[in-house]
PyMOL commands that place a pseudoatom at each C-alpha (Angstrom):
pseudoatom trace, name=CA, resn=UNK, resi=1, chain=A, elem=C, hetatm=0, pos=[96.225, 53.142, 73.802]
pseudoatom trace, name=CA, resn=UNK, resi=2, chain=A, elem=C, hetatm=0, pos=[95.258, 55.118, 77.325]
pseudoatom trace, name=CA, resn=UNK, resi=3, chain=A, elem=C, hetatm=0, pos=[93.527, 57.922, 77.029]
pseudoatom trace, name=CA, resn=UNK, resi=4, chain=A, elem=C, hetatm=0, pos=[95.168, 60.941, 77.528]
pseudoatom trace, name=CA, resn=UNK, resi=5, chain=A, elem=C, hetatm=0, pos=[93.191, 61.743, 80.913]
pseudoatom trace, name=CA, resn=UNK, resi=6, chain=A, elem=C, hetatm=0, pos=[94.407, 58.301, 82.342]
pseudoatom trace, name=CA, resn=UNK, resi=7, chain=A, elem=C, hetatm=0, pos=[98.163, 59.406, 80.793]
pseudoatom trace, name=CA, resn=UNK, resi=8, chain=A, elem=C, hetatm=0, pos=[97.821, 62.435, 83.127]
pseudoatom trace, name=CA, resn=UNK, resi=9, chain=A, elem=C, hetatm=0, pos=[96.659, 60.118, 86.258]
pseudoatom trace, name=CA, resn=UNK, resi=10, chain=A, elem=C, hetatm=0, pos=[99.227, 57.704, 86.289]
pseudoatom trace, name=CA, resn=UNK, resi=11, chain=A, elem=C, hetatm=0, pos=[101.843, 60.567, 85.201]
pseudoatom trace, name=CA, resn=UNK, resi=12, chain=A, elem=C, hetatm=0, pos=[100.653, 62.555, 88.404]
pseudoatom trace, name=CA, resn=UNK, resi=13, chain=A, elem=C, hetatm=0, pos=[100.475, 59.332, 90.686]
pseudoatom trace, name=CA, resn=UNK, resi=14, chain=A, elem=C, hetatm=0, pos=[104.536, 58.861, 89.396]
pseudoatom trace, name=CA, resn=UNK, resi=15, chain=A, elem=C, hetatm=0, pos=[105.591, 61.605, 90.716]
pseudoatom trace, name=CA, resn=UNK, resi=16, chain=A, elem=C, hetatm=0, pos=[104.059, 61.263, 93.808]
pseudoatom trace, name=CA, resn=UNK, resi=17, chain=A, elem=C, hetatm=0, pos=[105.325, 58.143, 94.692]
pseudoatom trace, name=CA, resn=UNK, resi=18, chain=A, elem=C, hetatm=0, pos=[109.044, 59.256, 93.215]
pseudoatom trace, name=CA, resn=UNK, resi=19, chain=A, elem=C, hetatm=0, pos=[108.618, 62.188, 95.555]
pseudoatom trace, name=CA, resn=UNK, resi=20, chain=A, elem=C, hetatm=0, pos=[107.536, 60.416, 98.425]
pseudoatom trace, name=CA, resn=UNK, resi=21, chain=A, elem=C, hetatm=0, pos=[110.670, 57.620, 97.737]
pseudoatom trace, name=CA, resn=UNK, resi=22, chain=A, elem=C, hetatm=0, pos=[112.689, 60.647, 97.715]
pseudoatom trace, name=CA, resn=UNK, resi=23, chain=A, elem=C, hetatm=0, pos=[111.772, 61.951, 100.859]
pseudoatom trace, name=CA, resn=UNK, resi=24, chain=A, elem=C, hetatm=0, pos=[112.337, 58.652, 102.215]
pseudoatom trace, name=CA, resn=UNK, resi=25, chain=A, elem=C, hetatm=0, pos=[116.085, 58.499, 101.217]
pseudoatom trace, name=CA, resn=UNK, resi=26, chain=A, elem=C, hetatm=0, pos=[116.793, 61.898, 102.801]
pseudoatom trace, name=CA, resn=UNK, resi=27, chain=A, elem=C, hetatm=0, pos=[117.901, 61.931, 106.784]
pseudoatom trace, name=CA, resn=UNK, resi=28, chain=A, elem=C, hetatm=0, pos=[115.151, 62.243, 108.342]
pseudoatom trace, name=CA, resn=UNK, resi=29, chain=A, elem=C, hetatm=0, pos=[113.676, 65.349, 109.730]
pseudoatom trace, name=CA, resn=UNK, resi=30, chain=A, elem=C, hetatm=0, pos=[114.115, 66.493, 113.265]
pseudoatom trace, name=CA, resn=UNK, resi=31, chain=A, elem=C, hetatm=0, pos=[110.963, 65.714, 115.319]
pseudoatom trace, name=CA, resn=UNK, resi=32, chain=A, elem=C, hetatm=0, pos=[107.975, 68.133, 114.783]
pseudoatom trace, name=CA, resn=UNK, resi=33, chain=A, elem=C, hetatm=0, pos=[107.466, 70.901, 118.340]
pseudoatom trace, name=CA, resn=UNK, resi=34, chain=A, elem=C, hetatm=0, pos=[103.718, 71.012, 119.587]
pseudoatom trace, name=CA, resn=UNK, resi=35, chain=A, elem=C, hetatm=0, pos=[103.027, 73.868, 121.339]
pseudoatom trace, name=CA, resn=UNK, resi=36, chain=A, elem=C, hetatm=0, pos=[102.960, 72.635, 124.273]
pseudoatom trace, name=CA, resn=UNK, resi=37, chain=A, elem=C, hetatm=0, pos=[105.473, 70.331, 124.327]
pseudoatom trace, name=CA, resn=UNK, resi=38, chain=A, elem=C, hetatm=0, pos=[109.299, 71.702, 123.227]
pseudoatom trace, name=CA, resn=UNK, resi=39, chain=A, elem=C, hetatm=0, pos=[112.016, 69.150, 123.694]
pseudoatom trace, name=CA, resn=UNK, resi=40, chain=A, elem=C, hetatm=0, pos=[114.003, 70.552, 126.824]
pseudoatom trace, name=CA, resn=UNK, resi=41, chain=A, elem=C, hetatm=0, pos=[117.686, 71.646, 125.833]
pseudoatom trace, name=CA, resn=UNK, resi=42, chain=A, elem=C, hetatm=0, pos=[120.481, 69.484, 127.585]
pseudoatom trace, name=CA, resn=UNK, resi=43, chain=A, elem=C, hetatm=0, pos=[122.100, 72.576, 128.523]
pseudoatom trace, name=CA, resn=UNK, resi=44, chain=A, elem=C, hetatm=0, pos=[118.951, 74.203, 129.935]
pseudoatom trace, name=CA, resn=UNK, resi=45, chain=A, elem=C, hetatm=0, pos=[118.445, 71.036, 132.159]
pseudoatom trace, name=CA, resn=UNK, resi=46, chain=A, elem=C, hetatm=0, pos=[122.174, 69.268, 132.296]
pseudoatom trace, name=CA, resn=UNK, resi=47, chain=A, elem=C, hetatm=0, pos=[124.514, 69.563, 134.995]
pseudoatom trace, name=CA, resn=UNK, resi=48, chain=A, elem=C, hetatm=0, pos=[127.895, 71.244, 134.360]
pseudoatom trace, name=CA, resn=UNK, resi=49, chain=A, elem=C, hetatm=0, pos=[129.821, 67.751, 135.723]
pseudoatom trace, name=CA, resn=UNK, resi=50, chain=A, elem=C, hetatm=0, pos=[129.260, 64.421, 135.794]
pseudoatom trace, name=CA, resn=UNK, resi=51, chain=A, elem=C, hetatm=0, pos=[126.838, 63.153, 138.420]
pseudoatom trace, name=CA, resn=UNK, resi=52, chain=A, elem=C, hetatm=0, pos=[127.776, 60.734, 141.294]
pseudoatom trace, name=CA, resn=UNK, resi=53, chain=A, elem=C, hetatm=0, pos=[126.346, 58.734, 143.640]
pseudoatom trace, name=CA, resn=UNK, resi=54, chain=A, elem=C, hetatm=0, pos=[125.757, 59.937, 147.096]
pseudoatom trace, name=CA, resn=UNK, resi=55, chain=A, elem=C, hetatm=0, pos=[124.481, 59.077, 150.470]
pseudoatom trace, name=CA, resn=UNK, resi=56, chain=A, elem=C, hetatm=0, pos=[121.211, 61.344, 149.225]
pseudoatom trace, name=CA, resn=UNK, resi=57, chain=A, elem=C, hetatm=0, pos=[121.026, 58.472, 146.248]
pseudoatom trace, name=CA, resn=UNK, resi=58, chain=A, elem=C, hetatm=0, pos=[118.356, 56.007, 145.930]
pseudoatom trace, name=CA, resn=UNK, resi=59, chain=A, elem=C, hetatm=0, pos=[119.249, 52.483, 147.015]
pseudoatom trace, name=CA, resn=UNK, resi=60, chain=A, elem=C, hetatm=0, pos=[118.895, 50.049, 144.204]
pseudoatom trace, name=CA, resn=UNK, resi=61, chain=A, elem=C, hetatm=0, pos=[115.904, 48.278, 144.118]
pseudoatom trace, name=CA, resn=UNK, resi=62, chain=A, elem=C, hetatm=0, pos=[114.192, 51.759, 145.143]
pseudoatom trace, name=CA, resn=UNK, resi=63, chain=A, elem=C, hetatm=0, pos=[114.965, 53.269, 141.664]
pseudoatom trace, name=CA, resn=UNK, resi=64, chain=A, elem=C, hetatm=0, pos=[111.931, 54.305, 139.658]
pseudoatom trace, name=CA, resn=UNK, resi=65, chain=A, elem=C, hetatm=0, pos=[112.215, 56.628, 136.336]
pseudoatom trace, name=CA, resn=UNK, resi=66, chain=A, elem=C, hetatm=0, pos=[111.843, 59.637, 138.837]
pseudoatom trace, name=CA, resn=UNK, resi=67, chain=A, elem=C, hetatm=0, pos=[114.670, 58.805, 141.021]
pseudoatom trace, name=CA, resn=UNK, resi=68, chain=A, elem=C, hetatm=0, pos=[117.194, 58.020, 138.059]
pseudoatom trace, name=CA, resn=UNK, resi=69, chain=A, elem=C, hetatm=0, pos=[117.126, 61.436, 136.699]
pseudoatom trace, name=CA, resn=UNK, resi=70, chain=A, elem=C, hetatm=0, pos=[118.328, 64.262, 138.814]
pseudoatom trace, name=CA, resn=UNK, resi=71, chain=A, elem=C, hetatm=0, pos=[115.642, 66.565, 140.636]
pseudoatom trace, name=CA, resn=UNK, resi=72, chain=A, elem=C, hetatm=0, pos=[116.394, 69.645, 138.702]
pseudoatom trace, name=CA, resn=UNK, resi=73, chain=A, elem=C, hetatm=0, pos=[115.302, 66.955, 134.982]
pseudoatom trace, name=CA, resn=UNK, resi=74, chain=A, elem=C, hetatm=0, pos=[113.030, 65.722, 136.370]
pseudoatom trace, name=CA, resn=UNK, resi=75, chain=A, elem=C, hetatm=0, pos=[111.072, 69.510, 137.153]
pseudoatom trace, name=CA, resn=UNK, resi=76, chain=A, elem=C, hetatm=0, pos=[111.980, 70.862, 133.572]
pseudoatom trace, name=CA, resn=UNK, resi=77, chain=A, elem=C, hetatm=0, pos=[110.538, 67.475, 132.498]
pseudoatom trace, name=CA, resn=UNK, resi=78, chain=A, elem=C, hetatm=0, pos=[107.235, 67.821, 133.976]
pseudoatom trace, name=CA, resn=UNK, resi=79, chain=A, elem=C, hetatm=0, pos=[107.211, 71.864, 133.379]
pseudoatom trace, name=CA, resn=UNK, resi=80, chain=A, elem=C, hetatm=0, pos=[106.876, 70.732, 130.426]
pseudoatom trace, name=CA, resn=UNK, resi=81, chain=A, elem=C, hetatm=0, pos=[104.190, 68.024, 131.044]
pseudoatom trace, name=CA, resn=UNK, resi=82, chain=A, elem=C, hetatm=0, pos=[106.370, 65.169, 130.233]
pseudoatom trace, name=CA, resn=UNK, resi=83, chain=A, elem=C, hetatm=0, pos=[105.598, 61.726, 131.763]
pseudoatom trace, name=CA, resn=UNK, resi=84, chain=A, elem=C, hetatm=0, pos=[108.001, 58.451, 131.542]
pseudoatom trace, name=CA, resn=UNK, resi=85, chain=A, elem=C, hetatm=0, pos=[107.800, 55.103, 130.226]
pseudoatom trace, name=CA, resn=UNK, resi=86, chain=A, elem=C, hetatm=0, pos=[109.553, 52.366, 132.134]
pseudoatom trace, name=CA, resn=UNK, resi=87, chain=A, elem=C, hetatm=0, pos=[111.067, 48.981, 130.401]
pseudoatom trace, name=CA, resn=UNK, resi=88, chain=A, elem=C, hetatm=0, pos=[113.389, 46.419, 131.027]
pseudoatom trace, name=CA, resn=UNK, resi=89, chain=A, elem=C, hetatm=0, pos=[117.186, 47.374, 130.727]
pseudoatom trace, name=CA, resn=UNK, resi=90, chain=A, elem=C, hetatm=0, pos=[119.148, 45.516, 127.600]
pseudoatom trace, name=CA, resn=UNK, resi=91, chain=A, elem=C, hetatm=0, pos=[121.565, 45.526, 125.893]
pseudoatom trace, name=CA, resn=UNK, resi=92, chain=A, elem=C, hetatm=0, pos=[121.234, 44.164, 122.469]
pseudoatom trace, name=CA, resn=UNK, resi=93, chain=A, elem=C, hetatm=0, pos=[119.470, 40.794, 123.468]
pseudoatom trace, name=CA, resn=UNK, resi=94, chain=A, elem=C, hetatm=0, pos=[120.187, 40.518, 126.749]
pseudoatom trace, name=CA, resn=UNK, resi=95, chain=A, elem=C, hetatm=0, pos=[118.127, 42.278, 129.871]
pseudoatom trace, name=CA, resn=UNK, resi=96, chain=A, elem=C, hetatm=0, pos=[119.128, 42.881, 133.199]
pseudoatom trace, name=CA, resn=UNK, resi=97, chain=A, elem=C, hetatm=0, pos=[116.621, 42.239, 135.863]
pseudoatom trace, name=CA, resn=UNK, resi=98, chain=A, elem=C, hetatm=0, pos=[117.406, 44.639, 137.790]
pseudoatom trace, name=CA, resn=UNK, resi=99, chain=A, elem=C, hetatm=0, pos=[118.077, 47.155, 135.686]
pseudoatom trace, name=CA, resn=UNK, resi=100, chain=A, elem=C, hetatm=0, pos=[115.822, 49.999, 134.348]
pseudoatom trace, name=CA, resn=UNK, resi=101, chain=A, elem=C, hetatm=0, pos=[115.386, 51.899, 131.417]
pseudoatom trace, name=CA, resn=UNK, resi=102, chain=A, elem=C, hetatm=0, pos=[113.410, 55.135, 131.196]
pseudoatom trace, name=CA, resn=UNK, resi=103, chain=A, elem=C, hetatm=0, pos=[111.272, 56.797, 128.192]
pseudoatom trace, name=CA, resn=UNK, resi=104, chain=A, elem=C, hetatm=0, pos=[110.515, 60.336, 128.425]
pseudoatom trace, name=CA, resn=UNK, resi=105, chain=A, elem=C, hetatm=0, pos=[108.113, 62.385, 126.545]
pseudoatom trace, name=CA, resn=UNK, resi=106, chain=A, elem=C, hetatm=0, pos=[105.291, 63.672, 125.702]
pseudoatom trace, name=CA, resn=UNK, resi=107, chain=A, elem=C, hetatm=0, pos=[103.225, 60.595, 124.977]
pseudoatom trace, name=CA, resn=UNK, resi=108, chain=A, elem=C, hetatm=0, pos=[99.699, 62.718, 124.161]
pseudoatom trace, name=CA, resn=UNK, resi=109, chain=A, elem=C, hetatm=0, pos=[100.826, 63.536, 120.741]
pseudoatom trace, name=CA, resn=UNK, resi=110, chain=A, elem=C, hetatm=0, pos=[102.856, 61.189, 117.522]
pseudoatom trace, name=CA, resn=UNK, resi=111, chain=A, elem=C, hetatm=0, pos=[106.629, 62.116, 118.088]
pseudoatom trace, name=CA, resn=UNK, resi=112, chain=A, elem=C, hetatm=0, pos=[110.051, 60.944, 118.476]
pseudoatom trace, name=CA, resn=UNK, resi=113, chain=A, elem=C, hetatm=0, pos=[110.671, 63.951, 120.437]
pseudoatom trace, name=CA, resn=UNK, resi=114, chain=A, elem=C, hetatm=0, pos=[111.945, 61.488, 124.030]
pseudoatom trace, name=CA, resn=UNK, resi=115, chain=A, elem=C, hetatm=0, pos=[114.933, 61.273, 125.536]
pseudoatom trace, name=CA, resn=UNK, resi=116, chain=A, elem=C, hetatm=0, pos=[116.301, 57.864, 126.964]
pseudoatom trace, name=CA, resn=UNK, resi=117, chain=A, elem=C, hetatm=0, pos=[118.027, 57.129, 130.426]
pseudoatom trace, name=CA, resn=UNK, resi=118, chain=A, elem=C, hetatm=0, pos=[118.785, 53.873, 132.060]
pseudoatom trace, name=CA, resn=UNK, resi=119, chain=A, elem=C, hetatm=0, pos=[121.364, 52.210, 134.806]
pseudoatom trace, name=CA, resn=UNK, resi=120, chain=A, elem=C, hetatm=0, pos=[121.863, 48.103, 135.620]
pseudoatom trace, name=CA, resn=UNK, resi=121, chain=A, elem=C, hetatm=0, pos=[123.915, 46.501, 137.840]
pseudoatom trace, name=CA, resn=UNK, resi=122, chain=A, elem=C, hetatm=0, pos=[126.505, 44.432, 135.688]
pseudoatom trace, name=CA, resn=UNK, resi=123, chain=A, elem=C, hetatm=0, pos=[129.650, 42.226, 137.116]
pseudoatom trace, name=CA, resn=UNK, resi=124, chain=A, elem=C, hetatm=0, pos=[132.476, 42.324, 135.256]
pseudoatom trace, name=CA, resn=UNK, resi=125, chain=A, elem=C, hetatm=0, pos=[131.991, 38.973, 132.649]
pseudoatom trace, name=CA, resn=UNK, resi=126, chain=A, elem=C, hetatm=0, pos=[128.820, 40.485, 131.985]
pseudoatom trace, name=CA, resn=UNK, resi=127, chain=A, elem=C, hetatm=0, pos=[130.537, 44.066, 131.490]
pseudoatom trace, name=CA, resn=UNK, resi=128, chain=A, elem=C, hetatm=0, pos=[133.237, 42.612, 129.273]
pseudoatom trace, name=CA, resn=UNK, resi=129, chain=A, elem=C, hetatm=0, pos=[130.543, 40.118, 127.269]
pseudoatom trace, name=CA, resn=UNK, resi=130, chain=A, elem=C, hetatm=0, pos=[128.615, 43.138, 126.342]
pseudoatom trace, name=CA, resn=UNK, resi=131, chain=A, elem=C, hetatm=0, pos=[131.212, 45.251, 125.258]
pseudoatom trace, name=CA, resn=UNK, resi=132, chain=A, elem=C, hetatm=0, pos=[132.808, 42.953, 123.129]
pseudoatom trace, name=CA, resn=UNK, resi=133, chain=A, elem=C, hetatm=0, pos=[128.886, 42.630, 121.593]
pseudoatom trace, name=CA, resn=UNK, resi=134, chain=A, elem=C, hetatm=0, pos=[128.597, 46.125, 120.640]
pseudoatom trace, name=CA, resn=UNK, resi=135, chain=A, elem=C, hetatm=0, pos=[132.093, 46.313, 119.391]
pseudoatom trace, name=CA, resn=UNK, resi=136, chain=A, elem=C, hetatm=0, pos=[131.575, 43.890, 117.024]
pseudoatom trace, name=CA, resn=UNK, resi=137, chain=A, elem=C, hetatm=0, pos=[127.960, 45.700, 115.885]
pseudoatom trace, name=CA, resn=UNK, resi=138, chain=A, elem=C, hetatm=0, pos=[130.481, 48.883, 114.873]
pseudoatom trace, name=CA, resn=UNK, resi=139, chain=A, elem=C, hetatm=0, pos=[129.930, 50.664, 118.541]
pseudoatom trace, name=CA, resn=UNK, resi=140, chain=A, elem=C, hetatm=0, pos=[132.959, 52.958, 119.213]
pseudoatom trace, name=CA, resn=UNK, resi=141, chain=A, elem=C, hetatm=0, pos=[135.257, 52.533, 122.678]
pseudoatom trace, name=CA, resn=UNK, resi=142, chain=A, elem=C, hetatm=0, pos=[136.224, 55.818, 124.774]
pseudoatom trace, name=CA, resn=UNK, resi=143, chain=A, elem=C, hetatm=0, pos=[138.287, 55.653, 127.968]
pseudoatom trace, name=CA, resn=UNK, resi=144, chain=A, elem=C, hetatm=0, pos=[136.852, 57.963, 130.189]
pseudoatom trace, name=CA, resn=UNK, resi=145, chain=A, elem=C, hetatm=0, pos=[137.504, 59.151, 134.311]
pseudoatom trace, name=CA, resn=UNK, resi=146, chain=A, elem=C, hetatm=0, pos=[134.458, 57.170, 134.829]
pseudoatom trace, name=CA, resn=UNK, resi=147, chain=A, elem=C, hetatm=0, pos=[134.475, 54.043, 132.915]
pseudoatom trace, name=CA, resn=UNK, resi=148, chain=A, elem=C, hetatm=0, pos=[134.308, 53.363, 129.206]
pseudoatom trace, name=CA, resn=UNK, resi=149, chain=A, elem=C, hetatm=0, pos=[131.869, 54.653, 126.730]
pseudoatom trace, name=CA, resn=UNK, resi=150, chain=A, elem=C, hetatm=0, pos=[130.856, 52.858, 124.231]
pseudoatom trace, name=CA, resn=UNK, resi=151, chain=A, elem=C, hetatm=0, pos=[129.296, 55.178, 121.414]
pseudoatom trace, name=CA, resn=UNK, resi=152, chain=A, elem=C, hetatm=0, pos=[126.685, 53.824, 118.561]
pseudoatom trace, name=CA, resn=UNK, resi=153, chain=A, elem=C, hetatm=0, pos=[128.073, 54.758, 114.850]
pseudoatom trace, name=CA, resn=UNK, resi=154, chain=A, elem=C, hetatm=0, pos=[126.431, 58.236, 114.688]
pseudoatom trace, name=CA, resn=UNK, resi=155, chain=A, elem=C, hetatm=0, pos=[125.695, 57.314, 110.781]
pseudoatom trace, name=CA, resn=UNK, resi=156, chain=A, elem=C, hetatm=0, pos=[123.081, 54.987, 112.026]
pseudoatom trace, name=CA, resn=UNK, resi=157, chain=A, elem=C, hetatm=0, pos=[121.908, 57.131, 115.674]
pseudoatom trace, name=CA, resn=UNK, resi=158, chain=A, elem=C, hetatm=0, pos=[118.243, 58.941, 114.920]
pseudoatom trace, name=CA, resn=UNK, resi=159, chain=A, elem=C, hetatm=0, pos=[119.558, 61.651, 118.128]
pseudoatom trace, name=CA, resn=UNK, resi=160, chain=A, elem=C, hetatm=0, pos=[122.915, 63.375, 118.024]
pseudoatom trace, name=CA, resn=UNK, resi=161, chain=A, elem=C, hetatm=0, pos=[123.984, 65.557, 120.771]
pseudoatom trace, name=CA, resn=UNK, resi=162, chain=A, elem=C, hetatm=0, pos=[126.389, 68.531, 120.046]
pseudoatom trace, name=CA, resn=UNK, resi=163, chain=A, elem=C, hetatm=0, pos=[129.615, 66.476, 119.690]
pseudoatom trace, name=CA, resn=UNK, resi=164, chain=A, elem=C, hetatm=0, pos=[128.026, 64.187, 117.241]
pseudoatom trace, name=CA, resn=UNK, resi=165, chain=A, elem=C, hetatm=0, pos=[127.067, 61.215, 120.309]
pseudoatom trace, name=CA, resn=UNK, resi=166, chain=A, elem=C, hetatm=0, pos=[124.532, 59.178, 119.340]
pseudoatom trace, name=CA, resn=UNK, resi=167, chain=A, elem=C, hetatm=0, pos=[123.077, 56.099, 122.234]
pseudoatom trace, name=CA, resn=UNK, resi=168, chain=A, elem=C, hetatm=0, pos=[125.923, 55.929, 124.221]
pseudoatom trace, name=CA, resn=UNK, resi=169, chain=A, elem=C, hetatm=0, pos=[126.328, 53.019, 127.429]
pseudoatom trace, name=CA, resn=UNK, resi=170, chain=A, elem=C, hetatm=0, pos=[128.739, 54.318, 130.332]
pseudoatom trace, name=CA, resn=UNK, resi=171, chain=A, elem=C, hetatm=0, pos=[130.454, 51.089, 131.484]
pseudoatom trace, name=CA, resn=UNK, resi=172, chain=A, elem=C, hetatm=0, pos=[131.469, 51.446, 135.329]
pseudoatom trace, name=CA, resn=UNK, resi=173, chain=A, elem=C, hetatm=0, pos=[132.570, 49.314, 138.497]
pseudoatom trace, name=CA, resn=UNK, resi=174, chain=A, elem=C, hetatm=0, pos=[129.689, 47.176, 138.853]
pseudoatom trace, name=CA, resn=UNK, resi=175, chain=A, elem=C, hetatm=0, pos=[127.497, 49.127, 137.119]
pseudoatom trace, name=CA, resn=UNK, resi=176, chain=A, elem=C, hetatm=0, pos=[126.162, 50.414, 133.493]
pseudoatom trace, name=CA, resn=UNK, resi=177, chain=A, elem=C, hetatm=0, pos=[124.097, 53.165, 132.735]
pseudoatom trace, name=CA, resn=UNK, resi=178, chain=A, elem=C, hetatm=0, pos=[122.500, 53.986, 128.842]
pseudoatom trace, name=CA, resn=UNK, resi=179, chain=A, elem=C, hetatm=0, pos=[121.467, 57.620, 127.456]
pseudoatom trace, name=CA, resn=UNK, resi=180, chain=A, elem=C, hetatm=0, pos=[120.034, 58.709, 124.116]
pseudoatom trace, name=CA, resn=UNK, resi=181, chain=A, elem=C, hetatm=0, pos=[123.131, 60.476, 123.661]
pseudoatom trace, name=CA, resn=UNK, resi=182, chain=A, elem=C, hetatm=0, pos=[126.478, 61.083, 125.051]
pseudoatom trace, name=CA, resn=UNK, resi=183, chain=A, elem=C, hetatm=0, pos=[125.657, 64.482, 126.356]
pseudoatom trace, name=CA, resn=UNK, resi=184, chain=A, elem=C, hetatm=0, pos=[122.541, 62.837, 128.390]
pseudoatom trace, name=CA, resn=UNK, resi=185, chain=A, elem=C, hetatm=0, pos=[124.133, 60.541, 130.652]
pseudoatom trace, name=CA, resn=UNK, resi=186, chain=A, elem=C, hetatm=0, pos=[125.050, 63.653, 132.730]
pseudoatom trace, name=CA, resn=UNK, resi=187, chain=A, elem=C, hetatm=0, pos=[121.496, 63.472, 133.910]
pseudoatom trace, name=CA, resn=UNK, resi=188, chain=A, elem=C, hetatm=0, pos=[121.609, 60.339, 135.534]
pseudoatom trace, name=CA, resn=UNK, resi=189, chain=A, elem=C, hetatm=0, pos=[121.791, 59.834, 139.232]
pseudoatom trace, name=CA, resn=UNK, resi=190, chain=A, elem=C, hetatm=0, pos=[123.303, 56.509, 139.533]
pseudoatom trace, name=CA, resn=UNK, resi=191, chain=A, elem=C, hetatm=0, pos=[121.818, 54.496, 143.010]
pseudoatom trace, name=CA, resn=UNK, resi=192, chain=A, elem=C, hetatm=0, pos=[123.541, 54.401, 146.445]
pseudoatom trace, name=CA, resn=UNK, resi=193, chain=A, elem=C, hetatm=0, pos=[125.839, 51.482, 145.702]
for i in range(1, 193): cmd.bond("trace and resi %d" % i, "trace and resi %d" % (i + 1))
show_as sticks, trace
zoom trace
């Protein structure tokens, strides 16, 4: 029979690991602020409508993760010392060369505290492939003035914006662009067509 000492041990070393499963199964908590580093509000940084491309836009092949964002994001972004990340544009499985997809945060410190932003060129088989893909992965379909949204199941999104938005794609005329959430493709500056 253990002795009572080792009873006490493995008792204690149960209930840490039941409390640490437990914290596991519970949503998961929103991202820890540095000091110096406070996720910028969408309102605080967002336009009031949706962007469009101008003859002020960036051509195409000129876009960088600077450029894609409007001026006005991309000075609250570095106000508050935030630098980008930039990757290849997908969608599920498939990339689009010449597409781009953004990362920003504040990359000095362990957080999920970033907000997405990307834009590809897409024709219209490739448009219509890639909605029916996310469809079929449980992605909800809005009409919208500008396209169609299609909206990832905010059961399984880690960001939500105000209206419950998770990763949202904005499908367009020859175009696509990607945000963390609904609210966030506002922020985008799509390219000079």
């Amino acid at each position: 029979m253990p002795s009572l000492p080792r009873l006490v041990l493995a008792a204690a070393a149960s209930a840490v690991l039941v409390g640490s499963l437990a914290a596991c199964a519970t949503t998961a908590p929103a991202p820890a602020e540095t000091a110096g580093s406070p996720t910028p509000s969408v309102s605080a940084i967002g336009p009031t409508s949706t962007p469009t491309a101008t003859s002020t836009a960036v051509a195409a092949g000129d876009l960088t993760c600077d450029t894609l964002i409007a001026a006005d994001t991309l000075a609250q972004f570095e106000a508050q010392k935030w630098t980008s990340q930039q990757g290849a544009f997908a969608i599920g499985d498939v990339e689009y060369d010449d597409g781009i997809a953004c990362t920003w945060g504040d990359f000095t410190v362990a957080s999920g505290n970033v907000i997405i932003f990307g834009w590809a060129p897409i024709d219209a088989d490739e448009a219509t492939a890639a909605r029916a893909a996310l469809q079929a992965e449980g992605w909800r379909i809005e009409e919208g003035p500008d396209g169609d949204y299609l909206t990832e199941d905010p059961n399984q999104s880690l960001t939500l914006d105000e209206n419950g938005y998770g990763m949202t794609y904005l499908f367009g005329d020859g175009w696509v662009t990607m945000a963390d959430t609904k609210q966030n493709l506002l922020l985008i500056e799509r390219p000079a067509s």
